[in-house]
C-alpha positions as CSV (number, residue, x, y, z in Angstrom):
1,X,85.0,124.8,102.9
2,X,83.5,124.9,99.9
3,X,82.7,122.4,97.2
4,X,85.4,123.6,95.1
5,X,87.9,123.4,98.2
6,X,86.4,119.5,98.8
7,X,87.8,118.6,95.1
8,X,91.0,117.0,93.8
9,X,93.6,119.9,92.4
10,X,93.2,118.3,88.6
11,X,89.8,118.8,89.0
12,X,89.9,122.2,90.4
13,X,92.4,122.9,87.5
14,X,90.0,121.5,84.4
15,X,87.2,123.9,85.8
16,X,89.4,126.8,86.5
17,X,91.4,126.6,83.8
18,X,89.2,125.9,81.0
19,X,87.4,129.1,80.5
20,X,90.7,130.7,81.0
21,X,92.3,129.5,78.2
22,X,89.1,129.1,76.1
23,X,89.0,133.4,76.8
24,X,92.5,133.3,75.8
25,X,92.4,131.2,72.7
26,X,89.6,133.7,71.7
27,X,91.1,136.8,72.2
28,X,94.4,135.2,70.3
29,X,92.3,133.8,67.5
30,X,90.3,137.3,66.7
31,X,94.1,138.9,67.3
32,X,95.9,136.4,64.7
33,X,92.8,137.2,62.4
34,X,92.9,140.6,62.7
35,X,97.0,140.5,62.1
36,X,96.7,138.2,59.0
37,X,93.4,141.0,57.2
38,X,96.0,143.7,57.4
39,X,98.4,141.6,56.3
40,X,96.2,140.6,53.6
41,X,94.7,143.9,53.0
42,X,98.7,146.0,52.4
43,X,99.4,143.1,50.2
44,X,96.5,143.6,48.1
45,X,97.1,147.2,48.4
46,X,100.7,147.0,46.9
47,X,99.8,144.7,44.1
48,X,96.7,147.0,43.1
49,X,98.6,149.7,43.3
50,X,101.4,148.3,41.0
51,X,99.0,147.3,38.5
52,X,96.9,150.5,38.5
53,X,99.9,152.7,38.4
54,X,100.6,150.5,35.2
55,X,97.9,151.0,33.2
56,X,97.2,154.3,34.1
57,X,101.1,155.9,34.9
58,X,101.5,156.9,31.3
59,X,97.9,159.1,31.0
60,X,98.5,160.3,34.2
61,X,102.1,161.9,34.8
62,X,100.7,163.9,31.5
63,X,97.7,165.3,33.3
64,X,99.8,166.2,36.8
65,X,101.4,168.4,35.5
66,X,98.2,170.8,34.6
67,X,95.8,172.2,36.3
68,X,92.9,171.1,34.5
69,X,92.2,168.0,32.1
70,X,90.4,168.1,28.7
71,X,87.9,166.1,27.6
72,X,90.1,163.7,25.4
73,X,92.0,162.9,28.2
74,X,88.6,162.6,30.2
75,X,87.8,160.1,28.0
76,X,91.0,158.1,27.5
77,X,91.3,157.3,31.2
78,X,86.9,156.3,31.3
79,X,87.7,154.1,28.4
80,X,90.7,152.5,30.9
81,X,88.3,151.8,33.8
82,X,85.2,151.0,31.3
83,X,87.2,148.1,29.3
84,X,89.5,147.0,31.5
85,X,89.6,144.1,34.4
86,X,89.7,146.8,37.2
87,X,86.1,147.5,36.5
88,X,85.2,144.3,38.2
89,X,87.5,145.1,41.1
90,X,87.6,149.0,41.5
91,X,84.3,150.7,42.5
92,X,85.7,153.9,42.4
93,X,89.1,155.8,41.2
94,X,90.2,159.3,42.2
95,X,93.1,161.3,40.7
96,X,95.3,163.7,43.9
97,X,97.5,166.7,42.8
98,X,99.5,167.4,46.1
99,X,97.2,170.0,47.1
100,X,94.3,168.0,47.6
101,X,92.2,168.6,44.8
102,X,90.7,166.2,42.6
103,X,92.4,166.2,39.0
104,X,90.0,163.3,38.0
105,X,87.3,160.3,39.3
106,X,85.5,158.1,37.8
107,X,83.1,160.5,39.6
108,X,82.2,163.5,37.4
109,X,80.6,165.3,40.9
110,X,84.4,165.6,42.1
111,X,86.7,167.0,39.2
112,X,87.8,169.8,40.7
113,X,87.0,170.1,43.8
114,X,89.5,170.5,46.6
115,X,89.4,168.4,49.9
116,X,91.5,168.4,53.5
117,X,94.3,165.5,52.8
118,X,93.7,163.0,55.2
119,X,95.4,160.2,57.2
120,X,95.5,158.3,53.9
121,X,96.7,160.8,51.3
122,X,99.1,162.1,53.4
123,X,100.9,158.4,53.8
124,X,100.6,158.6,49.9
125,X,102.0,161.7,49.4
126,X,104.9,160.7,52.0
127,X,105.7,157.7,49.1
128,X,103.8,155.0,51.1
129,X,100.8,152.9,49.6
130,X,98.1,153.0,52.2
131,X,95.3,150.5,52.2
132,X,93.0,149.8,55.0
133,X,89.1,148.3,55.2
134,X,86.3,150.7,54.8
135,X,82.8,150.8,55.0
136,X,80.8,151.7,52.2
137,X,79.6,155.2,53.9
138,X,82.7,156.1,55.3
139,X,84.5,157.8,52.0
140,X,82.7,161.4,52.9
141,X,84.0,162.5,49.4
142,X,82.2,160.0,47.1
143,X,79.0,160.6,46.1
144,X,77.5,157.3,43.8
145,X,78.1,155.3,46.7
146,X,74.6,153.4,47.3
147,X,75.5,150.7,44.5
148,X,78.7,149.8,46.0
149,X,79.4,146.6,48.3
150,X,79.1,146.8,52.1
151,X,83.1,146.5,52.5
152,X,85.2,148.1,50.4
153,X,89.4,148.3,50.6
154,X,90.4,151.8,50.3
155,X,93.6,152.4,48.7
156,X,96.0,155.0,48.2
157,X,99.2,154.7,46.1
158,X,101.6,157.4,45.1
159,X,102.3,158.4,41.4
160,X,106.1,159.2,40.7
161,X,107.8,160.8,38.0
162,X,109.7,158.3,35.2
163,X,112.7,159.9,35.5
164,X,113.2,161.4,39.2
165,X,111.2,159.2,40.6
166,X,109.5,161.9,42.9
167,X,105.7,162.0,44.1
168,X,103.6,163.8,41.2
169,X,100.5,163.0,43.3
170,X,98.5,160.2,44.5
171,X,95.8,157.5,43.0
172,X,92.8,156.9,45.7
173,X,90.5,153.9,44.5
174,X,88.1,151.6,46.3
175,X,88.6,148.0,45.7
176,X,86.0,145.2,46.1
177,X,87.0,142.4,49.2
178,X,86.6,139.4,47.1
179,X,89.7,138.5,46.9
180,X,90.1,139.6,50.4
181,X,87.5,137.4,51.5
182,X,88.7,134.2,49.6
183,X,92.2,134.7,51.0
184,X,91.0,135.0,54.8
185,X,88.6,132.3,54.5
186,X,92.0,129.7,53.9
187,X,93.9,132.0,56.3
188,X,91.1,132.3,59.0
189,X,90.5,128.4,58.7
190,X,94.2,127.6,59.0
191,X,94.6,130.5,62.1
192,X,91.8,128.8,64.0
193,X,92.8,125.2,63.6
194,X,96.1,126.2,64.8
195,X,94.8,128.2,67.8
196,X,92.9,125.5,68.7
197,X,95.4,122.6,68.7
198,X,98.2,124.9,70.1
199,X,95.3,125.8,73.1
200,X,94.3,121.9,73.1
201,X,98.0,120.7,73.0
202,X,98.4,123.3,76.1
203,X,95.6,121.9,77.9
204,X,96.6,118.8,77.4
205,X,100.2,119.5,78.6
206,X,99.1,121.0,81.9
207,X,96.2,118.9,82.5
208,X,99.4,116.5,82.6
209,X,101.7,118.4,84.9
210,X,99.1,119.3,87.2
211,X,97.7,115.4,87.6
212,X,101.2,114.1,88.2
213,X,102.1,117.5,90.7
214,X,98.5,116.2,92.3
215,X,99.3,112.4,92.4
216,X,103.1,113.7,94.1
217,X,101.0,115.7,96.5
218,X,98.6,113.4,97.5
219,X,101.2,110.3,97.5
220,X,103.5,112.9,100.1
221,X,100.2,114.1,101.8
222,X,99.0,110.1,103.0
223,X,102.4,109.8,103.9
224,X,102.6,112.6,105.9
225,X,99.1,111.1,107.5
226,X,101.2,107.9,108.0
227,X,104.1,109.9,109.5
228,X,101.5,112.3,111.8
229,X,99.6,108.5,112.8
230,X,103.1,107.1,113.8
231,X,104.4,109.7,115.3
232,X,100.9,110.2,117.6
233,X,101.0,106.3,118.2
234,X,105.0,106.8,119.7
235,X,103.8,110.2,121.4
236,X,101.4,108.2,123.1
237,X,103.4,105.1,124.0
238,X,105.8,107.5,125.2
239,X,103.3,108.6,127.3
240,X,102.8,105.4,128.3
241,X,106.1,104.8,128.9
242,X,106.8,107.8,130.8
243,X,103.8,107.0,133.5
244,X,105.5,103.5,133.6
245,X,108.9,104.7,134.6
246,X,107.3,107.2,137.1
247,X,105.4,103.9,138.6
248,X,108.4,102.1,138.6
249,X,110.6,105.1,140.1
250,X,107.4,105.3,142.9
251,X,107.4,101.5,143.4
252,X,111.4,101.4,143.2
253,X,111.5,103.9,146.6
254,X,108.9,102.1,148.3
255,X,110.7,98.5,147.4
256,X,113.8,100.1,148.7
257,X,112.5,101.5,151.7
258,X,110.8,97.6,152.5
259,X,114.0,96.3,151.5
260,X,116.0,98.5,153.6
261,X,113.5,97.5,156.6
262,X,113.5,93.8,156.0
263,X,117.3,94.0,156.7
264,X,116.9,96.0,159.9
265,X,114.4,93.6,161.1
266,X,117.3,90.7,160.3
267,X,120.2,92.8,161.8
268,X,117.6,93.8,164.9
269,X,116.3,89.7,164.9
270,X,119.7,88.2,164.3
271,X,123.0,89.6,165.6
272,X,121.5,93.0,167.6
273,X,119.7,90.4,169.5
274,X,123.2,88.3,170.5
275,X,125.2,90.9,170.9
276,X,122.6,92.2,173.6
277,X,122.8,88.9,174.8
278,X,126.5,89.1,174.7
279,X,126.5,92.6,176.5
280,X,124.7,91.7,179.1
281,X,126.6,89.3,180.2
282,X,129.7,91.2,180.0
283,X,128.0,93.3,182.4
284,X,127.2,90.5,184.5
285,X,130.9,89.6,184.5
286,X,131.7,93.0,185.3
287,X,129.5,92.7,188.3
288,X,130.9,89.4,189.5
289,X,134.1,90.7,189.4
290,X,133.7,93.3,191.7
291,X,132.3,91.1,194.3
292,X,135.1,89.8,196.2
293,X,132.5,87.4,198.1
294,X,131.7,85.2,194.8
295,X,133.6,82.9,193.1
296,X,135.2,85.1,190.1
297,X,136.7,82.7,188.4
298,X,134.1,80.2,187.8
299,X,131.9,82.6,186.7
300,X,133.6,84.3,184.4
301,X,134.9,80.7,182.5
302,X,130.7,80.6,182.1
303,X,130.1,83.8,180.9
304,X,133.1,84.1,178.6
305,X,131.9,81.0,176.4
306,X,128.4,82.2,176.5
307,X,129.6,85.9,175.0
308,X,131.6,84.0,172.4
309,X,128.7,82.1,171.4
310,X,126.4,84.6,171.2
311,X,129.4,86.9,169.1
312,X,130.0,84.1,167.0
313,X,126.4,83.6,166.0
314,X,126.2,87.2,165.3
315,X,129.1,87.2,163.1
316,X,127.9,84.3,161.0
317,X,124.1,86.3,161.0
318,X,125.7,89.5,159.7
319,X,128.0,87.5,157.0
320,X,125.0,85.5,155.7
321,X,122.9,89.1,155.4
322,X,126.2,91.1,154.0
323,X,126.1,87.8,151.5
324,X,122.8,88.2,149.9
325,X,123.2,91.4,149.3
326,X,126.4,91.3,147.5
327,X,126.4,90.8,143.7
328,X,129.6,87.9,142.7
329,X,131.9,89.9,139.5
330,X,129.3,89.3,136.8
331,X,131.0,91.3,134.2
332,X,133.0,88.7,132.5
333,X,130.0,85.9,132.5
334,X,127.7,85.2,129.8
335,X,124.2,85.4,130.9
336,X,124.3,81.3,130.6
337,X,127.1,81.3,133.1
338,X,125.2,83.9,135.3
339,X,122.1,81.8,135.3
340,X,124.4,79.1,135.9
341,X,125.9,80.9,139.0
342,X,122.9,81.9,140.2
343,X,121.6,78.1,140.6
344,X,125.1,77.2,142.2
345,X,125.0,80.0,145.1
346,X,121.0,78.8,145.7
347,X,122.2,75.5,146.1
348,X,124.8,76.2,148.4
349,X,123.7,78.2,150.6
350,X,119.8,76.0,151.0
351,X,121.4,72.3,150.1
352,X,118.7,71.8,147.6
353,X,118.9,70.4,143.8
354,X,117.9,72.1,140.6
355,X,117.4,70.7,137.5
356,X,119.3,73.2,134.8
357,X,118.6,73.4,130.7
358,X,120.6,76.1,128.7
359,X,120.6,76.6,125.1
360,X,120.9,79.0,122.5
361,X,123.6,81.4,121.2
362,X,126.4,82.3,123.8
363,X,126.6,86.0,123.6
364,X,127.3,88.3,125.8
365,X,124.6,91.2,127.5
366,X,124.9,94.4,128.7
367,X,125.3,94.6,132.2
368,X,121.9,95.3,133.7
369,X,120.8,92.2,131.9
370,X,122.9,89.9,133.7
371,X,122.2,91.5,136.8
372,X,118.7,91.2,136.2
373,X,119.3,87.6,135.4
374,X,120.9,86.8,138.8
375,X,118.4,88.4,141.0
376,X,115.4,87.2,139.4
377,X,116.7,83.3,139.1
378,X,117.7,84.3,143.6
379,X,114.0,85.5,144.0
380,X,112.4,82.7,142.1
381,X,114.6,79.9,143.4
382,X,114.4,81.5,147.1
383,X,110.5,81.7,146.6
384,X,110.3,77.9,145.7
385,X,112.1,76.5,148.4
386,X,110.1,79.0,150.6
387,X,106.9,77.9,150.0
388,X,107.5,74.5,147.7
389,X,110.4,73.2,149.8
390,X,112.3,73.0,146.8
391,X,110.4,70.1,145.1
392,X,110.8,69.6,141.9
393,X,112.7,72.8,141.1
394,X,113.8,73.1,137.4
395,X,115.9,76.0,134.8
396,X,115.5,76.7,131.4
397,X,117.1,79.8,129.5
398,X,117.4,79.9,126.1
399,X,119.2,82.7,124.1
400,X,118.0,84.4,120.7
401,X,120.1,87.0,119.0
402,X,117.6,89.4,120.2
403,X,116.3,88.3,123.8
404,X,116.8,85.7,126.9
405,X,113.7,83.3,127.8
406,X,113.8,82.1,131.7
407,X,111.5,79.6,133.3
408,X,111.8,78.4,136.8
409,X,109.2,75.4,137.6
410,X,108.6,73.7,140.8
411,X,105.5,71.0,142.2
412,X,104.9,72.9,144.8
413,X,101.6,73.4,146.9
414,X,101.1,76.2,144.1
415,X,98.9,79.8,145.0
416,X,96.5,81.9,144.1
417,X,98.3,84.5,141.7
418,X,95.2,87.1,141.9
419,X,95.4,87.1,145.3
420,X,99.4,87.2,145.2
421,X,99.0,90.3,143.3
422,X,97.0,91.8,145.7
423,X,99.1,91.1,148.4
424,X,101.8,92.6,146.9
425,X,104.9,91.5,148.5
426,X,108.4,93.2,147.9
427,X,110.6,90.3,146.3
428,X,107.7,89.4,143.4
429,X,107.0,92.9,142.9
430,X,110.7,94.4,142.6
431,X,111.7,91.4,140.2
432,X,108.5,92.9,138.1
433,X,109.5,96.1,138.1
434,X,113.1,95.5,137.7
435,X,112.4,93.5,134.6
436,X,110.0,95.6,132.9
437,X,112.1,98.8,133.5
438,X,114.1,97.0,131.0
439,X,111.4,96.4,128.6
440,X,111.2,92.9,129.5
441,X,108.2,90.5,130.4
442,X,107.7,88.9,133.8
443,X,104.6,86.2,133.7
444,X,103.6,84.6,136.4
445,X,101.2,80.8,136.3
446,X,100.3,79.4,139.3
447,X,97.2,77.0,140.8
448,X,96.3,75.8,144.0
449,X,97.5,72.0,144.3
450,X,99.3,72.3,140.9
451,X,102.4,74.1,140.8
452,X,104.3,77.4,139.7
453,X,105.5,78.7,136.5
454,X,107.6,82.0,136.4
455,X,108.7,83.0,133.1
456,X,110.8,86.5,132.6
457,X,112.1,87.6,128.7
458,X,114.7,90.1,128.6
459,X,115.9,91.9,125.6
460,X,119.7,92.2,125.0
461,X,119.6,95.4,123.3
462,X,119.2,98.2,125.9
463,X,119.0,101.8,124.1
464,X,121.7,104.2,125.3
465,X,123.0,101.0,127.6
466,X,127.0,100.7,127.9
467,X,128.6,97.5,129.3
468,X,129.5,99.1,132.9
């Protein structure tokens, strides 16, 4: 990139733009000048040749119509250019008969003679004045030309008849610029100044178009910066996000798969192992009865209450398992009458007492809120009366409009949570995972001798969440 590249585009534009339109007011200023000297020069033309053709039209439709003049009419027209106010403005006058020979001059040298009619004389003899600026050595035909001013205005002007008004022939004379150069002076001066404003009024114009098209630019371009920033910061939290919920989806199979073990090891502990107990002494029953040598009846009074005992215990293992995994209807609770329910069920089922403290707004949640609530108040509350015997177990949950706080306390024998992490049991780390799938917070505070805190914040709003 270049150092022109590196600047601002109003910069760029007053460098690139300036000798642009500095070229351009030139070339329109030397135009308007050239326009305005023709202008000048036709209308000095058509006044000359008015006047000329005044003071001289009477002497010379007289001479037209011969082919040669006499000396007293020689003299007649020098005494009109030696007297009059066109000797300080003609140089140098020359009398056309439509041939193209001279009928007279202020020039003796060119009486007579006969010439090829020009650009000039031809526009005359056509009825049109023609005037245009010469240099002194252009007119080939005039011979006393070294006294004469560097620029002259050449003119030629048609003579008509009085009384048809037709083209008798044509006056040629070469005018000093004097006036000429007075007039464009003014008109030159004028022509520049208003070049130079119109050009600087332009500038000025686009100068402003282009600095507030650059301030628009660069106000959209740092926004689109902004935008690019944000949208890399939420590409990357989706990242983020999306390693998290592949964690969670590893974690959730594994916790499933413990889970899923834990109750095999209860069914296989609890009522596979009494109603082993129960088959085998069915068998034995069967056995007895078959022997006609024992006492079947006795035996079988025995055995019978010890295969009800051992059925009923199985029944009431496999009702208590079958219970805590069963979710009560939630749907219809508020999360407060879920946390509520959650702390009932805990202390029926363990015979402890929990301190409860609910505030906030009463609203309602989506669905995998509540549930969330419920099973992380079970884990916590089951925890504490694990390893805290249910000392000094207390609830709080307060409701925002925008998120549920939960704390569960207890003065228990408290833990190391490092180490806790490490060890990384199934019902801590689930609850984790299950809250923060749902973009909650689960903290955990704990010290040896002193205690544990569990806190969990859920939001209520869910995206793309329904009620079901």
């Amino acid at each position: 990139m270049t150092g022109f590249d590196r600047l601002s585009l109003t910069r760029q534009f007053l460098l690139a733009s300036f000798p642009v339109l500095l070229v351009g007011m030139l070339a329109i200023g030397f135009w308007v000048e050239r326009e305005i000297e023709r202008g000048v020069v036709a209308r000095i033309g058509d006044v000359q040749g008015l006047h000329v053709d005044g003071l001289v039209a009477p002497h010379l439709r007289s001479l037209l119509e011969r082919d040669a003049i006499d000396s007293g009419q020689r003299a007649e027209l020098d005494a009109i250019f030696a007297n009059s106010a066109l000797r300080e403005k003609i140089v140098a006058f020359v009398l056309w008969r439509p041939d193209g020979r001279v009928l007279y001059s202020n020039e003796s040298q060119l009486i007579g003679r006969a010439f090829p009619i020009d650009a000039g004389l031809a526009d005359a003899l056509a009825g049109r004045v023609h005037a245009k600026l010469t240099n002194r050595g252009d007119p080939h035909h005039v011979v006393a030309s070294e006294d004469w001013p560097a620029r002259l205005i050449e003119i030629y002007a048609p003579v008509r008849a009085a009384a048809t008004g037709g083209i008798l022939g044509v006056a040629e004379f070469y005018q000093t610029t004097d006036g000429l150069d007075a007039a464009m002076a003014g008109a030159r001066l004028r022509s520049r100044g208003v070049v130079i404003a119109t050009t600087l009024a332009t500038y000025l114009l686009l100068f402003g178009l282009v600095r507030r098209a650059n301030r628009t630019i660069e106000d959209q371009r740092q926004e689109l910066r902004q935008r690019v920033t944000e949208l890399s910061a939420l590409l990357a939290a989706n990242e983020r996000l999306d390693a998290t919920v592949r964690r969670a989806a590893a974690r959730t199979t594994s916790l499933n798969e413990r889970f899923l073990r834990r109750v095999a090891a209860d069914l296989h502990d609890g009522p596979a192992q009494d109603l082993g107990f129960a088959q085998m002494r069915l068998v034995s029953m069967t056995d007895a009865a078959r022997d006609d040598r024992g006492d079947t009846g006795a035996v079988t009074a025995t055995d019978l209450a010890a295969v009800r005992t051992a059925i009923d215990t199985a029944m009431a293992d496999l009702r208590s398992i079958s219970a805590g995994m069963q979710l009560p209807e939630l749907d219809r609770l508020t999360p407060a009458e879920v946390a509520a329910r959650a702390v009932r069920d805990y202390e029926r089922k363990t015979g402890a007492s929990v301190a409860c403290a609910f505030s906030g707004e009463a609203r309602d949640a989506p669905l995998p809120v509540k549930i969330t609530v419920y099973r992380a108040l079970q884990e916590l509350l089951a925890n504490g009366f694990r390893h805290a015997q249910a000392a000094g177990q207390h609830v709080s949950m307060v409701q925002t409009p925008t998120d549920i706080a939960i704390e569960v306390v207890d003065r228990g024998p408290g833990f190391d949570v490092a180490v806790e992490k490490k060890r990384d049991r199934g019902g801590l780390a689930g609850m984790r995972e299950r809250v923060q799938v749902l973009g909650g917070r689960f903290e955990l505070q704990s010290t040896p001798g002193a205690g544990t805190v569990a806190r969990v914040r859920l939001p209520l709003h869910l995206p793309e969440s329904s009620d079901e």
